[in-house]
PyMOL Python script that loads the backbone (N, CA, C, O; Angstrom):
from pymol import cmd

cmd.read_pdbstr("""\
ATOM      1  N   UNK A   1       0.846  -1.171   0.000  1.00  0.00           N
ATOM      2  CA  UNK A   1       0.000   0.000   0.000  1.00  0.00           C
ATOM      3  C   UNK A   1       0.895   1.238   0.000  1.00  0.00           C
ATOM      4  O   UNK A   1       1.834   1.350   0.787  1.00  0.00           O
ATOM      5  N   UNK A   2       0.527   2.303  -1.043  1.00  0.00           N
ATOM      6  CA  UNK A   2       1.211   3.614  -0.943  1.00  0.00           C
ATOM      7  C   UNK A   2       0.838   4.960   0.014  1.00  0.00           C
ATOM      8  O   UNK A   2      -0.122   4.575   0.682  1.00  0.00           O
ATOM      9  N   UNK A   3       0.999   5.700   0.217  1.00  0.00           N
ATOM     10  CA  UNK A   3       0.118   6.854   0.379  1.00  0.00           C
ATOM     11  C   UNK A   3      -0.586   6.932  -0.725  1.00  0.00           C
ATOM     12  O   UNK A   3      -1.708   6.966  -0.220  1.00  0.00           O
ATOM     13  N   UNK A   4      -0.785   6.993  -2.003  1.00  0.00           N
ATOM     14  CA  UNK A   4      -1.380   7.114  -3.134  1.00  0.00           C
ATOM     15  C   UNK A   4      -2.836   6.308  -2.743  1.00  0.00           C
ATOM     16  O   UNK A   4      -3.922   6.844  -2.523  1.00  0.00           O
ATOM     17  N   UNK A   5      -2.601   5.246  -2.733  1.00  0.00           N
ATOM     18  CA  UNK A   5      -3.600   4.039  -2.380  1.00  0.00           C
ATOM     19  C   UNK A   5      -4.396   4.639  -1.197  1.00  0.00           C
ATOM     20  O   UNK A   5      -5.624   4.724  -1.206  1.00  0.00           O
ATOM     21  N   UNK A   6      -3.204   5.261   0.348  1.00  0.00           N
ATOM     22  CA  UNK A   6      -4.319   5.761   1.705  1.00  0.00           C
ATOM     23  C   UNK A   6      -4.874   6.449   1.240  1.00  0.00           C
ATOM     24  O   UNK A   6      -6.046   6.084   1.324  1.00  0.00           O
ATOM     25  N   UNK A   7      -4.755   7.808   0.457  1.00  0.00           N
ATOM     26  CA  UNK A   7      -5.416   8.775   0.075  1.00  0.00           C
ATOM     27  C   UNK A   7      -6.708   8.668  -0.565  1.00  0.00           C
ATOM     28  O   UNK A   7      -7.666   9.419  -0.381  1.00  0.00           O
ATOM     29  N   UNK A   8      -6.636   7.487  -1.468  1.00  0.00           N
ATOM     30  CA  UNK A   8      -7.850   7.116  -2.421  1.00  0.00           C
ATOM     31  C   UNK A   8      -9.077   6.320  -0.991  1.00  0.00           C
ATOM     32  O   UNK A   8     -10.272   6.495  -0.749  1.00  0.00           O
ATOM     33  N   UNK A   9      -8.300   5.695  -0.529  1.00  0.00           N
ATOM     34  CA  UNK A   9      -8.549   4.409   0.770  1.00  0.00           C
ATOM     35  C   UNK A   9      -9.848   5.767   1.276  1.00  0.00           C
ATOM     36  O   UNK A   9     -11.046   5.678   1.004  1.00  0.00           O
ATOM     37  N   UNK A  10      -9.376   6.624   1.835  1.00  0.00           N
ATOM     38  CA  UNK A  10      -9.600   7.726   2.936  1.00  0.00           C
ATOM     39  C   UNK A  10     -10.366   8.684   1.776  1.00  0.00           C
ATOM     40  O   UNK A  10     -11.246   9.097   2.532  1.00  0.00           O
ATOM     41  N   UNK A  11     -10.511   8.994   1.164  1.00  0.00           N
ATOM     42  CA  UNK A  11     -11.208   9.849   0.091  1.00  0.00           C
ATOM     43  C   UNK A  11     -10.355  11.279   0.217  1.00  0.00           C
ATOM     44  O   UNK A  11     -10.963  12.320  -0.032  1.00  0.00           O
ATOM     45  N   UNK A  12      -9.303  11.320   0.506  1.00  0.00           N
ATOM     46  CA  UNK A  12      -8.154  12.702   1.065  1.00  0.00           C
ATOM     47  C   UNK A  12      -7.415  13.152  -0.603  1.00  0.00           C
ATOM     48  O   UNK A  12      -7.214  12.466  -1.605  1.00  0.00           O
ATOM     49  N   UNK A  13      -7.263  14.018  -0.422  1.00  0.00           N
ATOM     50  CA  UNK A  13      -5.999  14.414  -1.770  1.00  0.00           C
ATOM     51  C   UNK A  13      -5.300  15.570  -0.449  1.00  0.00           C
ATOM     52  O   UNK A  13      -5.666  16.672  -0.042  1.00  0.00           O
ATOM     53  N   UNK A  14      -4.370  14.829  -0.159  1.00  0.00           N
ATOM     54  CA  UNK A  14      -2.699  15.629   0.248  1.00  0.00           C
ATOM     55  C   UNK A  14      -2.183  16.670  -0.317  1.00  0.00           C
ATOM     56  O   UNK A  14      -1.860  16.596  -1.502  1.00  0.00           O
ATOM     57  N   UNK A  15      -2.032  17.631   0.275  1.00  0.00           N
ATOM     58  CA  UNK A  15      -1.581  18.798  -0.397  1.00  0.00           C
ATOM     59  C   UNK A  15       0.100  18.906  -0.826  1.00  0.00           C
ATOM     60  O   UNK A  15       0.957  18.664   0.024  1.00  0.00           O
ATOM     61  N   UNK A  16       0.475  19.305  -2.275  1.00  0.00           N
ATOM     62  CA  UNK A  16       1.853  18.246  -2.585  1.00  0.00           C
ATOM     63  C   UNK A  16       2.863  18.920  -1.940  1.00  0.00           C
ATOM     64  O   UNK A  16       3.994  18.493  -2.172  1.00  0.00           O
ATOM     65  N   UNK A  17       2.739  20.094  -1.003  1.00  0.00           N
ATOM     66  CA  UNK A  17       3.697  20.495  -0.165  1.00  0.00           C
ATOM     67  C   UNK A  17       4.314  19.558   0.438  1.00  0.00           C
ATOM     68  O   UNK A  17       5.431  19.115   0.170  1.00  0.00           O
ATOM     69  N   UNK A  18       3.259  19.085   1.658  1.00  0.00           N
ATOM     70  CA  UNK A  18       2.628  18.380   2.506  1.00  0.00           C
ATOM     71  C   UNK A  18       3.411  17.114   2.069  1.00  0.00           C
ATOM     72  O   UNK A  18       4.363  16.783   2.776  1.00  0.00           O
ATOM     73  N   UNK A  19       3.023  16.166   0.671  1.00  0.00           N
ATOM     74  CA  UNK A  19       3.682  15.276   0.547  1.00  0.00           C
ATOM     75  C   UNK A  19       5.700  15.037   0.119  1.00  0.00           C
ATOM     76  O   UNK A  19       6.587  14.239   0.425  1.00  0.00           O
ATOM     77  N   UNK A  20       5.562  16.263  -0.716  1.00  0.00           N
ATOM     78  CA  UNK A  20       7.170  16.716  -0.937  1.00  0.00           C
ATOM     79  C   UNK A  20       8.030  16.523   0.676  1.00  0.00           C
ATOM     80  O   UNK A  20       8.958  15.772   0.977  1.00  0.00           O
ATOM     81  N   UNK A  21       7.312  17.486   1.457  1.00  0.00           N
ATOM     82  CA  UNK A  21       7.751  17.524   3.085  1.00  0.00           C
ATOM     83  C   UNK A  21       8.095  15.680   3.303  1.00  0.00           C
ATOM     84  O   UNK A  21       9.180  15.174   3.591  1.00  0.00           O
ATOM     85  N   UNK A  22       6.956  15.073   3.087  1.00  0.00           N
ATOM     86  CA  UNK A  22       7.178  13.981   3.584  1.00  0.00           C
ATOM     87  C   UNK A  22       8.219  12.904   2.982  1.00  0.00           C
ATOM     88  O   UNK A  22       8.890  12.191   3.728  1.00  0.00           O
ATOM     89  N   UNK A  23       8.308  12.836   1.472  1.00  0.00           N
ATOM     90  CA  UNK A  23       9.001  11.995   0.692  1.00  0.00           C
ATOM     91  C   UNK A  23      10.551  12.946   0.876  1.00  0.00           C
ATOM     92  O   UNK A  23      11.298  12.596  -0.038  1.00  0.00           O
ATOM     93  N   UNK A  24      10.990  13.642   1.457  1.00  0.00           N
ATOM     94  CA  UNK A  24      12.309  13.954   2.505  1.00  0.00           C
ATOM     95  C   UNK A  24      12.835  14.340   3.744  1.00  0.00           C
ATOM     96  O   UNK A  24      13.732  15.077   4.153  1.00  0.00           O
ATOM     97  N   UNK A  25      11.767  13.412   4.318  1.00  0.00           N
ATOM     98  CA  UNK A  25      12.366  13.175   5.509  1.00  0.00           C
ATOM     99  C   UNK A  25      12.325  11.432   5.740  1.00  0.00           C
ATOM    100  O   UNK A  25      11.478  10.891   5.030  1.00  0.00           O
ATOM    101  N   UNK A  26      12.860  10.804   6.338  1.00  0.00           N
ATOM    102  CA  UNK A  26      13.567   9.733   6.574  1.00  0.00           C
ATOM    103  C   UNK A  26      13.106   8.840   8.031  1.00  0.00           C
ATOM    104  O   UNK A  26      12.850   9.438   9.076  1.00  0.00           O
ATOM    105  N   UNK A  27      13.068   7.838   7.952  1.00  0.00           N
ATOM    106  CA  UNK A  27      12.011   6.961   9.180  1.00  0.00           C
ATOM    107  C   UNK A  27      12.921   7.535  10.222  1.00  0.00           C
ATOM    108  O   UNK A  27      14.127   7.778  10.258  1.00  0.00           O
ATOM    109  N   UNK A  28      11.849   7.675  11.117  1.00  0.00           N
ATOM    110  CA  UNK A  28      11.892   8.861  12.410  1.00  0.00           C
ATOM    111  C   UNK A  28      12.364   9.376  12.375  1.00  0.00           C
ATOM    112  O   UNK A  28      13.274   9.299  13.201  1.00  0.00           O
ATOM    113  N   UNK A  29      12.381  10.417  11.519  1.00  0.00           N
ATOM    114  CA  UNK A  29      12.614  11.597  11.573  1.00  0.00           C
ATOM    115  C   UNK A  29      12.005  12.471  12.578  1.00  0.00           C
ATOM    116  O   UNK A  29      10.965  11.833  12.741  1.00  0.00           O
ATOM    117  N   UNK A  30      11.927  13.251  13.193  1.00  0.00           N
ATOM    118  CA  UNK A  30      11.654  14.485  13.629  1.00  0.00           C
ATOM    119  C   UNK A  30      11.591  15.800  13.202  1.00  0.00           C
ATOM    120  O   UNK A  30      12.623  16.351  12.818  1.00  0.00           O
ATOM    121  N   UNK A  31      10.531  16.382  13.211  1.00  0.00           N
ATOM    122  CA  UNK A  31      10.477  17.797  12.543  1.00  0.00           C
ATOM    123  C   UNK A  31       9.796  18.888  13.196  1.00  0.00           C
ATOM    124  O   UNK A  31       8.612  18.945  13.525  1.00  0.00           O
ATOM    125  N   UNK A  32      10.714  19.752  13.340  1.00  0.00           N
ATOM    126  CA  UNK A  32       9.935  20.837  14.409  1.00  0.00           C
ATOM    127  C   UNK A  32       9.818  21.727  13.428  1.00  0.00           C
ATOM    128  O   UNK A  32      10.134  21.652  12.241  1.00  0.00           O
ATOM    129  N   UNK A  33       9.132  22.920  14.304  1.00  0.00           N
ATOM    130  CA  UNK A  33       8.281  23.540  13.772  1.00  0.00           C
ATOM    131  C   UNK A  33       7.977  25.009  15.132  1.00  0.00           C
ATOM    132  O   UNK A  33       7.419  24.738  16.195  1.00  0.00           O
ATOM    133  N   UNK A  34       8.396  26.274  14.845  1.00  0.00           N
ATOM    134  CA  UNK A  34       8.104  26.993  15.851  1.00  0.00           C
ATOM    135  C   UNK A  34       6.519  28.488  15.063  1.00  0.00           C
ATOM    136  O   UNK A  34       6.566  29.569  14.477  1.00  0.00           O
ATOM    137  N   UNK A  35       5.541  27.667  15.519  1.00  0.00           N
ATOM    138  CA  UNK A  35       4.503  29.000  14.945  1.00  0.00           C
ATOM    139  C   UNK A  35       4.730  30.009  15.141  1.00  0.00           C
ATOM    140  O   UNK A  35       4.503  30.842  14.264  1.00  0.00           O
ATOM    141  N   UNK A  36       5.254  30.373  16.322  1.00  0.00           N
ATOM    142  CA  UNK A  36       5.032  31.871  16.947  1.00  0.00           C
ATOM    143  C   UNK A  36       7.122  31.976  17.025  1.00  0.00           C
ATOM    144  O   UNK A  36       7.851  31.575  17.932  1.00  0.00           O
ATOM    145  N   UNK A  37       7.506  32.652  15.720  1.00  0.00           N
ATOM    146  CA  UNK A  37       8.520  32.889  16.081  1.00  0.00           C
ATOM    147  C   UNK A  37       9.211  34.129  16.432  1.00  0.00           C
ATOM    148  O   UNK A  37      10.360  34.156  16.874  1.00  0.00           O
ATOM    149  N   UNK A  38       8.398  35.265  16.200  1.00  0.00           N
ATOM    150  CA  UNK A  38       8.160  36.378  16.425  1.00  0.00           C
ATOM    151  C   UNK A  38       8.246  36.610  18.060  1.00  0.00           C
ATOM    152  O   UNK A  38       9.263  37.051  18.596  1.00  0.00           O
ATOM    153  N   UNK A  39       6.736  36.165  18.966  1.00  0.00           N
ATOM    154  CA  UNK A  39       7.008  36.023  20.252  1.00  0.00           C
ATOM    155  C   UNK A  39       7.436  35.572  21.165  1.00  0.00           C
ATOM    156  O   UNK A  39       7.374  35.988  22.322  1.00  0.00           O
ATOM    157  N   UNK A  40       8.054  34.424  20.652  1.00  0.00           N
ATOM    158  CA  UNK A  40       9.108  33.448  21.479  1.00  0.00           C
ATOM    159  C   UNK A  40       9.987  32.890  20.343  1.00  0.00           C
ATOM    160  O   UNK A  40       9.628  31.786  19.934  1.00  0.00           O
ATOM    161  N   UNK A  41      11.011  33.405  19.786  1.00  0.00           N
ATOM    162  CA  UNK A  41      11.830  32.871  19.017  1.00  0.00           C
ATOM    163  C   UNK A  41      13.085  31.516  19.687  1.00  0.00           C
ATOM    164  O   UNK A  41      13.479  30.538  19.052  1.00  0.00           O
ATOM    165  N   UNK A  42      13.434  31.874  21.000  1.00  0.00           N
ATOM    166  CA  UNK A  42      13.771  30.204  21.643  1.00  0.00           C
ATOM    167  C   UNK A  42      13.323  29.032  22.112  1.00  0.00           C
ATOM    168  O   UNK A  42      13.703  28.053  22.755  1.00  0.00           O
ATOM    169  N   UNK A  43      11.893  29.695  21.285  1.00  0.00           N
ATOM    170  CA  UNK A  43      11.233  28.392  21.313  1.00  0.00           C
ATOM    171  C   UNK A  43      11.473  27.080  20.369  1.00  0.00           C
ATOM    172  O   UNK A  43      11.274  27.253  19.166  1.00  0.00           O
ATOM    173  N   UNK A  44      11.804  26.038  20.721  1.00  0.00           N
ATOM    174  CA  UNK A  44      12.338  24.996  19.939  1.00  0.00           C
ATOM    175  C   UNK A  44      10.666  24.557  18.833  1.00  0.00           C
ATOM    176  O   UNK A  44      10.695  24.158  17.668  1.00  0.00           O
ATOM    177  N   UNK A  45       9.716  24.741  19.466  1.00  0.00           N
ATOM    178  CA  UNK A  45       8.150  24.759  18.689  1.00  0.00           C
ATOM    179  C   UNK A  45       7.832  22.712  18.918  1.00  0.00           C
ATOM    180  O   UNK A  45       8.424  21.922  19.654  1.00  0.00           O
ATOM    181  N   UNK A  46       7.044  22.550  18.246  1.00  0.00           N
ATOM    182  CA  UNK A  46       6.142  21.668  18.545  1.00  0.00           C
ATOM    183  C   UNK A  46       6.840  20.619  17.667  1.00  0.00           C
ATOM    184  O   UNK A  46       7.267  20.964  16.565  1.00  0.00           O
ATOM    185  N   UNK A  47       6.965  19.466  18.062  1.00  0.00           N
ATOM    186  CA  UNK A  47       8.054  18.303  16.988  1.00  0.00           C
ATOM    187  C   UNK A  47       7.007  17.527  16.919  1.00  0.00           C
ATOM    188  O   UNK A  47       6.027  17.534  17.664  1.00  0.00           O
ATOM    189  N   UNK A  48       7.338  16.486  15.524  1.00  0.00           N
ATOM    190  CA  UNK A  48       6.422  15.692  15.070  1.00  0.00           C
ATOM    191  C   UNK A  48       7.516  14.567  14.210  1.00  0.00           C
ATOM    192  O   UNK A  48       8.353  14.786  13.333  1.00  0.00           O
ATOM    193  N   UNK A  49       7.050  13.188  14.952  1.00  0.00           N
ATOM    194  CA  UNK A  49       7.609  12.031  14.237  1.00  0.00           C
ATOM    195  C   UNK A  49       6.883  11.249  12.813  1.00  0.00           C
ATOM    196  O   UNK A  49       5.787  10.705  12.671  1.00  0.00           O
ATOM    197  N   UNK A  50       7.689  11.404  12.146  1.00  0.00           N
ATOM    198  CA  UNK A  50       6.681  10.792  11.128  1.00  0.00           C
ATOM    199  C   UNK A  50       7.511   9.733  10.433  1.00  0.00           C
ATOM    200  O   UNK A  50       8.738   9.661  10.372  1.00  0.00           O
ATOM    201  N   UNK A  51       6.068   8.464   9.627  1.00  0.00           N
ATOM    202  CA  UNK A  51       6.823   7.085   9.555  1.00  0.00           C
ATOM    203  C   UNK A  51       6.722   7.150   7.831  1.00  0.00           C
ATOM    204  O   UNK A  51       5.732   7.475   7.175  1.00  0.00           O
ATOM    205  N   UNK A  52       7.904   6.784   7.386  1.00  0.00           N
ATOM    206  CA  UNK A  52       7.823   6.451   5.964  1.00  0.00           C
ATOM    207  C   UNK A  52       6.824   5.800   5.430  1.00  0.00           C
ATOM    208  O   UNK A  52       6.002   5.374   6.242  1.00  0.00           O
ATOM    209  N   UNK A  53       6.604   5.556   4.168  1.00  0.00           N
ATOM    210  CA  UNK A  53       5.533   5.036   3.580  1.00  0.00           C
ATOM    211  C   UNK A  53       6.053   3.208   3.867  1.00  0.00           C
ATOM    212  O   UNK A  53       5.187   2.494   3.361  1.00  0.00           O
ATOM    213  N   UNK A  54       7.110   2.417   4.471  1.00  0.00           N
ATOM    214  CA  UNK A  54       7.368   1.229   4.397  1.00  0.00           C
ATOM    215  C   UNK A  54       6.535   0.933   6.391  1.00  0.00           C
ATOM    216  O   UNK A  54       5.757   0.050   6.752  1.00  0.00           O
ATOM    217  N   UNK A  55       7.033   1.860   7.054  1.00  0.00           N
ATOM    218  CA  UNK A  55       6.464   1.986   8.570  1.00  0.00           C
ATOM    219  C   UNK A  55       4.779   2.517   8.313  1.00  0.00           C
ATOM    220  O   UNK A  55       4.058   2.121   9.229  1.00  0.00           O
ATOM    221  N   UNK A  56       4.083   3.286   7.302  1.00  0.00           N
ATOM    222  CA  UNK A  56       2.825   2.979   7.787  1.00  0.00           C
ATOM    223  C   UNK A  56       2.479   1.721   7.141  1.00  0.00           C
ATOM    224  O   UNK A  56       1.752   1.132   7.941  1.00  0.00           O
ATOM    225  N   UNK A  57       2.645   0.972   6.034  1.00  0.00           N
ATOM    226  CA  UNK A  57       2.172  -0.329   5.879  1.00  0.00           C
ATOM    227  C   UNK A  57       2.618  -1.294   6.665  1.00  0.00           C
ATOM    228  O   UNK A  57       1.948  -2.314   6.832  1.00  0.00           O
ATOM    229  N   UNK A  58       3.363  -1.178   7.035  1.00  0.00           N
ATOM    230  CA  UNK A  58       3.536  -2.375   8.618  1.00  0.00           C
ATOM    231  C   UNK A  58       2.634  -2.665   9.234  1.00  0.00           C
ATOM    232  O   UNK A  58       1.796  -1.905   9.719  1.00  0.00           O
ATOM    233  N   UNK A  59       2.705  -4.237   9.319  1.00  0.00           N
ATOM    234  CA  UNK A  59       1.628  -4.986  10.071  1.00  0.00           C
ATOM    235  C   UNK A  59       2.053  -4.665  11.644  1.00  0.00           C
ATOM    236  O   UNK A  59       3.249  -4.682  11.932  1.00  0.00           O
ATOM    237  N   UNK A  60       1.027  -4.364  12.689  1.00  0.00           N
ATOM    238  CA  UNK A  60       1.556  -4.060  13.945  1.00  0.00           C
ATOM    239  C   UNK A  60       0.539  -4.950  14.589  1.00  0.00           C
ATOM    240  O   UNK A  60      -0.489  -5.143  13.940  1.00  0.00           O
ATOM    241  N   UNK A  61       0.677  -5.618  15.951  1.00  0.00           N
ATOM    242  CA  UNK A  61      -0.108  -6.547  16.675  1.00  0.00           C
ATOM    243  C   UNK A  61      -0.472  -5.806  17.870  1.00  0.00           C
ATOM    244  O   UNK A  61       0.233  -6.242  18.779  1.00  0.00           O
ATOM    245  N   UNK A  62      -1.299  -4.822  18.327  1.00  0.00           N
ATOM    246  CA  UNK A  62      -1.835  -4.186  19.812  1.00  0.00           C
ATOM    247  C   UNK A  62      -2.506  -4.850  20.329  1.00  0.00           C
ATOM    248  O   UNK A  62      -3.528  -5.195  19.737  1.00  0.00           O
ATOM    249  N   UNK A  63      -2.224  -5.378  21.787  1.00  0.00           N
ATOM    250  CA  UNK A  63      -2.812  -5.976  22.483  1.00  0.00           C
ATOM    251  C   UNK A  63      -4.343  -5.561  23.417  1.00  0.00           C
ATOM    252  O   UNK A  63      -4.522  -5.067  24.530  1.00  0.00           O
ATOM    253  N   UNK A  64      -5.198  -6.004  22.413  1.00  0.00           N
ATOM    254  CA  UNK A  64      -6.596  -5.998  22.948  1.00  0.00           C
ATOM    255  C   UNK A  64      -7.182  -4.913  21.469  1.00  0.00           C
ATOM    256  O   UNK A  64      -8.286  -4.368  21.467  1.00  0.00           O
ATOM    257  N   UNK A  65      -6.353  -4.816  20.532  1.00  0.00           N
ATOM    258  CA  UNK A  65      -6.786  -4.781  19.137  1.00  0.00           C
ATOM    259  C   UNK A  65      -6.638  -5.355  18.368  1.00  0.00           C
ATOM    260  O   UNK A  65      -7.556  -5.155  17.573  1.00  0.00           O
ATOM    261  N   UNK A  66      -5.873  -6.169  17.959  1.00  0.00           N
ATOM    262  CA  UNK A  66      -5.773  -7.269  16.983  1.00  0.00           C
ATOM    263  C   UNK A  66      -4.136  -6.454  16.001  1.00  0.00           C
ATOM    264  O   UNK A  66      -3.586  -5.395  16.304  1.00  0.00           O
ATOM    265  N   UNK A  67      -3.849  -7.162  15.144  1.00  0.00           N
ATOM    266  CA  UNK A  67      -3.070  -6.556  13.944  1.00  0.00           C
ATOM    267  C   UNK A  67      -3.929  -6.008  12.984  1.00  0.00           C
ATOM    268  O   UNK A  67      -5.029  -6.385  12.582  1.00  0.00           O
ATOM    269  N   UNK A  68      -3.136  -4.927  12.653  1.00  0.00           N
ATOM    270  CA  UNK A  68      -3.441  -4.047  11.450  1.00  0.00           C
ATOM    271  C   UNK A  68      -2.322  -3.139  10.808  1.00  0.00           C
ATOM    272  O   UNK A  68      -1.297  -3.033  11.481  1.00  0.00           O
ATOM    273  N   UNK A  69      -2.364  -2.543   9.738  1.00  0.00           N
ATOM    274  CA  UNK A  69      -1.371  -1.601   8.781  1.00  0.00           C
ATOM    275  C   UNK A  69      -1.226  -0.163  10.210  1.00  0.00           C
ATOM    276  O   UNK A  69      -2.068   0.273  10.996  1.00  0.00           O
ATOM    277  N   UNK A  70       0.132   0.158  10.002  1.00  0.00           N
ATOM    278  CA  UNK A  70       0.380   1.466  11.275  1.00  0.00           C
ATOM    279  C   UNK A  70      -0.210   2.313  11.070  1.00  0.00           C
ATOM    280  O   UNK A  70      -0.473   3.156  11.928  1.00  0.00           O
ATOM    281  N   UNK A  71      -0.741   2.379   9.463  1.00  0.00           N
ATOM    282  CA  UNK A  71      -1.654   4.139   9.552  1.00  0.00           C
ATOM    283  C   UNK A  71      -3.608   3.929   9.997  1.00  0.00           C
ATOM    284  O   UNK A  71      -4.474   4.772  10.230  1.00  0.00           O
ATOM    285  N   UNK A  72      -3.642   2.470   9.951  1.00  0.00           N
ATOM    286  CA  UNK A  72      -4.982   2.244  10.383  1.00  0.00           C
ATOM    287  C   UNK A  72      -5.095   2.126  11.638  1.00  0.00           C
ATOM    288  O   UNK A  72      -6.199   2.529  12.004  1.00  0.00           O
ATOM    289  N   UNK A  73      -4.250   1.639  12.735  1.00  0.00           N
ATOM    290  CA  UNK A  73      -3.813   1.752  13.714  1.00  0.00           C
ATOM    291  C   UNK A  73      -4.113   2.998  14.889  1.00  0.00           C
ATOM    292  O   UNK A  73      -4.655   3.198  15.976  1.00  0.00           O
ATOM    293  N   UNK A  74      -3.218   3.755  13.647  1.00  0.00           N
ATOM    294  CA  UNK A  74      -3.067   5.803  14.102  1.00  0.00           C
ATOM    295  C   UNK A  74      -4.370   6.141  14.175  1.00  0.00           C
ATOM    296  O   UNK A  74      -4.611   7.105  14.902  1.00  0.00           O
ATOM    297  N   UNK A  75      -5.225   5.657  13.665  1.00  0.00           N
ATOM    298  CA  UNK A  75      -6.466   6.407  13.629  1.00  0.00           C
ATOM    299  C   UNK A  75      -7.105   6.318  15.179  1.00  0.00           C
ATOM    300  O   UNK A  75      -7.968   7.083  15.609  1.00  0.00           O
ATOM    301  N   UNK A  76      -6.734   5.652  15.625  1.00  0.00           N
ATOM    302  CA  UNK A  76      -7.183   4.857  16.930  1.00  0.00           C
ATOM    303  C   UNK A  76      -6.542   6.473  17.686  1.00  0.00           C
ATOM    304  O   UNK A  76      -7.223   7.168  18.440  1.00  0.00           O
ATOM    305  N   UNK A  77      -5.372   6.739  17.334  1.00  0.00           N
ATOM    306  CA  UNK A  77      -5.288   8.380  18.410  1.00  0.00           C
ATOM    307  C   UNK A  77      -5.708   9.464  18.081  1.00  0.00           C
ATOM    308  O   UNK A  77      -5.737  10.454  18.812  1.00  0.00           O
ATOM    309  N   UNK A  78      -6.009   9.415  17.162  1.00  0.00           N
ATOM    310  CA  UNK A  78      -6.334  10.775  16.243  1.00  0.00           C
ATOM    311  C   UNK A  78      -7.741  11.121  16.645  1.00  0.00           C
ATOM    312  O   UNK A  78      -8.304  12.095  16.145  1.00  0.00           O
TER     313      UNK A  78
END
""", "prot")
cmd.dss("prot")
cmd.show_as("cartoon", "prot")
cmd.util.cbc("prot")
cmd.orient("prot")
């Protein structure tokens, strides 16, 4: 399964920023991000891990959910 495929899966079209962003950065990566850099510029801002397209098709086994793909999974926090 691609993102191409989640997107269709999910009825979503990704904005190709959004996906560019993603197809360079690298499994766990980390990416921060400071909104307000103006009023707190030492602010390190809000980080976000994100999983390559090989880590969300991964089969994962949660105990007292069964196995499923990691991005069907995610939905469970979201």
């Amino acid at each position: 399964m691609s993102i191409r495929s989640i997107q269709a899966e999910r009825g979503i079209s990704l904005p190709q920023e959004y996906l560019k962003l993603l197809s360079s950065l690298h499994e766990a990566d980390e990416y921060c991000f400071n909104e307000y850099p103006e009023e707190d510029p030492e602010f390190e801002g809000r980080c976000w891990s994100f999983l390559n397209e090989d880590e969300l098709i991964e089969e994962i086994d949660m105990r007292g959910v069964g196995k499923s793909a990691a991005h069907k999974l995610s939905l469970i926090h979201i």
